[in-house]
N, C-alpha and C positions, 0 to 999 in steps of 0.2 A: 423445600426451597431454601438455597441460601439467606442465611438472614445479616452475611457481611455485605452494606454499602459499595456500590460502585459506580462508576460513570462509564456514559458511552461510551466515549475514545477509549478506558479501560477495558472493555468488553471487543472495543475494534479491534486493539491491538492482540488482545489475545487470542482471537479467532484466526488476526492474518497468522501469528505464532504458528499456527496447526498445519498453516500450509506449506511451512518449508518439511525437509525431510532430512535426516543424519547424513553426513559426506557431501552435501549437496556444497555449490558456489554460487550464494544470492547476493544479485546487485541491490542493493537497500540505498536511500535518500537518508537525511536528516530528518528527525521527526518521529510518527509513531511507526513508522517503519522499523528503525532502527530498534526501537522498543521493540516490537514484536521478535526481530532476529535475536537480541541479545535471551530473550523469555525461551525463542527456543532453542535458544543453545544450553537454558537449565536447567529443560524436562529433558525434552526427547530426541533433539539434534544437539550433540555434544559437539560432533566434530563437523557442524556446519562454518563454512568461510565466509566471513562476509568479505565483501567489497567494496570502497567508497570509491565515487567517479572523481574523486584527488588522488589516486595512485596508492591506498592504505590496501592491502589486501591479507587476510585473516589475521585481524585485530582479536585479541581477546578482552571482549569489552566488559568491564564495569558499569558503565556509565553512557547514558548517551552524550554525545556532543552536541554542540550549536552550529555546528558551521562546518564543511568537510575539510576545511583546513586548518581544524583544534590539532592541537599537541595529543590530547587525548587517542585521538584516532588510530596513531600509531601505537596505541600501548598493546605489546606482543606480538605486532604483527608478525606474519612470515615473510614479507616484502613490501618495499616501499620503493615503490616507482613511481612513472610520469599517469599525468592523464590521456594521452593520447595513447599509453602502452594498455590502457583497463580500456578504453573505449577498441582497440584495435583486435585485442581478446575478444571482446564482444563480438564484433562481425565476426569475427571465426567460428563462432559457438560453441565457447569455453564458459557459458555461465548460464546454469539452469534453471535460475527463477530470480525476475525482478518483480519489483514491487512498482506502481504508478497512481500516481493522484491525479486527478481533473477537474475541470467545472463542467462538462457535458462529455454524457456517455448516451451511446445509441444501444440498441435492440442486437447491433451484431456485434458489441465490444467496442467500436472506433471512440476515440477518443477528441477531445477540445480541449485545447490549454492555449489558444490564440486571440479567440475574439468572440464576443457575442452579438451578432447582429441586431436581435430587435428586427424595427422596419428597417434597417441602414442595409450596408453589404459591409465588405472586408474595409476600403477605405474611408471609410466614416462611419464604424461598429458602434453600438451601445458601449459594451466594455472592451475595451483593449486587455488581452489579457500578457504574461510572461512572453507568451511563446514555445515551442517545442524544449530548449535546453539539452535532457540527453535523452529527455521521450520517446522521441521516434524512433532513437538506436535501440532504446530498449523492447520497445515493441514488435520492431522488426527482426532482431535478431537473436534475442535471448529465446530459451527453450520453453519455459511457460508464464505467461505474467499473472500478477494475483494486481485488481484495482483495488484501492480504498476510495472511500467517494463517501458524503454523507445521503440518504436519501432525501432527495428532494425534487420538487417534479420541473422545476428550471434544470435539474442535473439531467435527471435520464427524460433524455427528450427520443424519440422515434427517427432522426436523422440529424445528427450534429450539425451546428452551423457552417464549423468548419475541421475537414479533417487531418488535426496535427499527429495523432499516432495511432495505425493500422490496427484495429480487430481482427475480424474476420472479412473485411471489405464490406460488398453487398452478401454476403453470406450464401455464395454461390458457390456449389464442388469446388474445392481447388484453387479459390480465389486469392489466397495468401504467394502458394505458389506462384502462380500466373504471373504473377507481380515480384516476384523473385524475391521473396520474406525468408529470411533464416529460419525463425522463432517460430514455433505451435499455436501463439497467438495468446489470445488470455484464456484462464481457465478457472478465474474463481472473482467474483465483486461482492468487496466485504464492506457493508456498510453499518451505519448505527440501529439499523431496525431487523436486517435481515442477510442472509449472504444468496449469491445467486451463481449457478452455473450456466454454459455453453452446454445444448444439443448438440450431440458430436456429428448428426447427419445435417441440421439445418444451419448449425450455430448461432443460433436465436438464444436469447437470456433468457432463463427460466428462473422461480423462486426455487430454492433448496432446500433454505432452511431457514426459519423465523426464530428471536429471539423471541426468550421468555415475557409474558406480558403484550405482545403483539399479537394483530392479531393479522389472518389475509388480505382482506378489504382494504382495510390500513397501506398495505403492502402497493396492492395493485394501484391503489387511488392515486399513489404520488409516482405512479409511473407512466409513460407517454405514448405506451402504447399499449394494447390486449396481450398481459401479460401470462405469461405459461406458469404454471402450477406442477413441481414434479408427483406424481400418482404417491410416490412415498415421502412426501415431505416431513421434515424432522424440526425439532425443535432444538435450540440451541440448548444447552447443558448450562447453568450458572457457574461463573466462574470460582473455581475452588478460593480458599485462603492461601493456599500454597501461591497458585498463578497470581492470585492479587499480589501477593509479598514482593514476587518476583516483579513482574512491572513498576511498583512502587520506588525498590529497590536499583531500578534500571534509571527510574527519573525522579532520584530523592529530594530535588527540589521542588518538582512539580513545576518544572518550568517547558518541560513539551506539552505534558497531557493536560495540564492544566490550562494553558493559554496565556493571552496578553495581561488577562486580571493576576494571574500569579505573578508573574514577572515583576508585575510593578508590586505587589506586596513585598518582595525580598529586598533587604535592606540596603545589600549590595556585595562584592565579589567578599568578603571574607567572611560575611554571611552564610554566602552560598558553599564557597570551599567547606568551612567546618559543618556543612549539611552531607557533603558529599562525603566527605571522609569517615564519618560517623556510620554511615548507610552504606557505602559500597562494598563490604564485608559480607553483607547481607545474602 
């Protein structure tokens, strides 16, 4: 067992890392998405693209950004366009793997980022949430999505409140199709206890594979429905020193993976600059 220190979100971000692949075009978000793209473009996808839904496309990133319209974003790109030209790529299925966060995930992939009913309905929800954004584009038409999500049994509930961006539907043959979906739909939910795949005949969530330290029960307990068990389920691997250096390296201030508590510890932007400067060599 590793005996280097780490945190969840550092463990998130590493595991989404493994699901992109060399030459691929992943649509990534601000946040530990972008962590994860930048870690695998250290190891094992050198010549992966990313692309931010502001118009950056194949940044060579240092660094994450705050916001998709940092100055940063552009550092090396191969192109800088509009956002209606990366959203318009998208329906055409020019990008093989996005990334998507939620507050409620179902049993066949669907996704909630709009409202949480409670006993209410849609116009007077418990939580109003964002909304779709570029969610739905991505789920419908990009070629495989990978969810982050933390596990929690408000999150994967057995039918979403409400559904903002396609899974697998009701997980019936063909059902993406039928509905005229670009995209394969999701095929991996990484979350902080465990990661979980799609049955490719049912499209039902399955466990795949448990970090270290967890245990099954644990797993199934905080999930919302009778949840499937793969016959080979694996354990996650601890995270090397090399991967930690890299994500740390990716967000030297510790102002993604760290949260709101970090943010307000750093003194302020030249602070932060001479943090970055110092680390993004790394």
């Amino acid at each position: 067992m590793s005996e280097t220190r780490y945190t969840k979100s550092e463990l998130m971000a590493i595991m989404t890392a493994k699901e992109f692949r060399d030459w691929e075009v992943a649509f990534v978000g601000i946040g530990i998405p972008l962590v994860a793209g930048i870690t695998a473009k250290r190891f094992h996808a050198p010549n992966l693209n990313i692309v931010y839904e502001s118009g950056c496309i194949g940044p060579q990133k240092y660094r994450v950004d705050f916001n998709v319209g940092d100055s940063s974003a552009a550092d090396g790109a191969l192109c800088l366009t509009s956002e209606w030209r990366v959203f318009s790529d998208m329906q055409c299925g020019y990008y093989d793997v996005g990334v998507l966060g939620a507050a409620q995930i179902d049993k066949y992939g669907n996704l909630n980022t709009t409202a949480i009913f409670g006993e209410q309905d849609y116009y007077s929800p418990k939580v109003r949430l964002p909304g779709s954004g570029g969610g739905n584009d991505i789920g419908s038409n990009i070629g495989r999505v990978v969810v982050m999500v933390r596990l929690e049994p408000l999150r994967f509930v057995e039918k979403v409140d409400y559904l903002t961006t396609p899974g697998f539907l009701d997980g019936s043959p063909g059902a993406r199709k039928k509905a005229g979906l670009l995209g394969s739909g999701p095929v991996a939910v990484v979350t902080d206890k465990a990661l979980f795949r799609f049955d490719p005949q049912t499209h039902e969530m399955y466990l795949d594979t448990i970090y270290p330290g967890v245990a099954v029960e644990e797993v199934k307990s905080l999930v919302g429905w009778d949840l499937k068990v793969a016959a080979g389920l694996k354990t996650a691997p601890e995270p090397t020193a090399e991967e930690l250096a890299a994500v740390r390296a990716a967000d030297p201030a510790n102002l993604i993976m760290g949260g709101a508590a970090a943010r307000k510890s750093l003194a302020g932007l030249d602070e932060y600059i001479e943090i970055t400067i110092k680390n993004s060599g790394k």
